[in-house]
C-alpha positions as protocol buffer text, in pm:
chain_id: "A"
residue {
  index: 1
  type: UNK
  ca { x: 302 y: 958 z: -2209 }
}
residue {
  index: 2
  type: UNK
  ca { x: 190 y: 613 z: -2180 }
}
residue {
  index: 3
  type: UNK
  ca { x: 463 y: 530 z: -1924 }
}
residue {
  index: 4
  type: UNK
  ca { x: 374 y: 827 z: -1720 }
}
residue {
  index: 5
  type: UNK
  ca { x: 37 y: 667 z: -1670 }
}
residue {
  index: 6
  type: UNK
  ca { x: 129 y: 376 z: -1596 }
}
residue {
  index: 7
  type: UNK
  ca { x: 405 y: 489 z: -1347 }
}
residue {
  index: 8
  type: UNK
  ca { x: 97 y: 694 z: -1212 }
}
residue {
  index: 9
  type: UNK
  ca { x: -166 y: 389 z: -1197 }
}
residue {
  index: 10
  type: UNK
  ca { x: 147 y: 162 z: -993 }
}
residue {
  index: 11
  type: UNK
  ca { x: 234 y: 435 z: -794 }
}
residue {
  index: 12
  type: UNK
  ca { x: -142 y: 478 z: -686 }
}
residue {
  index: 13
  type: UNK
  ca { x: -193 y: 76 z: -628 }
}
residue {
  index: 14
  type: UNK
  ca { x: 139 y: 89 z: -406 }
}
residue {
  index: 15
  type: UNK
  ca { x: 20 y: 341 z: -208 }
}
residue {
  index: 16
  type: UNK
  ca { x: -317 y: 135 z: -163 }
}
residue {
  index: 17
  type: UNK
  ca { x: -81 y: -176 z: -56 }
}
residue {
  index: 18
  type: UNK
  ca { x: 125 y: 50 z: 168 }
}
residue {
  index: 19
  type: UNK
  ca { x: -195 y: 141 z: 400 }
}
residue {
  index: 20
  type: UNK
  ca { x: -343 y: -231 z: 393 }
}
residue {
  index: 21
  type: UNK
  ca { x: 29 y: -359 z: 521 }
}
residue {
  index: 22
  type: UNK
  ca { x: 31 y: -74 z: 781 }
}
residue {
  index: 23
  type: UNK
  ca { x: -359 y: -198 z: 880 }
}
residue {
  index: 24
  type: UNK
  ca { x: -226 y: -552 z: 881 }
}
residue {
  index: 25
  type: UNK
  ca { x: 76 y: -455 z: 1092 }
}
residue {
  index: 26
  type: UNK
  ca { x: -126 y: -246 z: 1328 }
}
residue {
  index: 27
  type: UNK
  ca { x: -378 y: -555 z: 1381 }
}
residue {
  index: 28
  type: UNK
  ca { x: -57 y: -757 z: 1437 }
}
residue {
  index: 29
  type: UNK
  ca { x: 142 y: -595 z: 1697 }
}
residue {
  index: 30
  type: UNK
  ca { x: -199 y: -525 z: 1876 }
}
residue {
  index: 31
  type: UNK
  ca { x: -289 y: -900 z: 1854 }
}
residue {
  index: 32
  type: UNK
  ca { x: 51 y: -1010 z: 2001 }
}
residue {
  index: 33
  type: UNK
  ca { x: 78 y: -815 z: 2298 }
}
Protein backbone atom coordinates (compact mmCIF):
# COMPACT_ATOMS: atom_id res chain seq x y z
CA UNK A 1 0.00 0.00 0.00
CA UNK A 2 2.79 2.18 0.85
CA UNK A 3 4.28 1.90 -2.68
CA UNK A 4 1.01 2.71 -4.22
CA UNK A 5 1.26 6.05 -2.51
CA UNK A 6 4.21 6.79 -3.26
CA UNK A 7 3.89 5.77 -7.00
CA UNK A 8 0.77 8.13 -6.62
CA UNK A 9 2.67 11.23 -4.86
CA UNK A 10 5.68 10.84 -8.00
CA UNK A 11 3.27 10.40 -10.47
CA UNK A 12 1.43 13.67 -9.27
CA UNK A 13 4.94 15.75 -8.93
CA UNK A 14 5.77 14.51 -12.64
CA UNK A 15 2.81 15.66 -13.90
CA UNK A 16 3.50 19.14 -12.10
CA UNK A 17 7.12 19.05 -13.90
CA UNK A 18 5.53 18.03 -17.18
CA UNK A 19 3.33 21.43 -17.38
CA UNK A 20 6.28 23.77 -16.00
CA UNK A 21 8.65 22.17 -18.98
CA UNK A 22 5.76 22.66 -21.48
CA UNK A 23 5.44 26.56 -19.92
CA UNK A 24 9.20 26.79 -20.22
CA UNK A 25 9.16 25.41 -23.78
CA UNK A 26 6.28 27.55 -24.82
CA UNK A 27 8.21 30.79 -23.42
CA UNK A 28 11.17 29.41 -25.44
CA UNK A 29 10.11 28.86 -28.89
CA UNK A 30 8.09 32.19 -28.51
CA UNK A 31 11.28 34.02 -27.33
CA UNK A 32 13.36 32.70 -30.31
CA UNK A 33 11.35 33.53 -33.13
Amino acid sequence: MSSQAFIKKNLFESDSYCLLVLICQQFLIRSWS
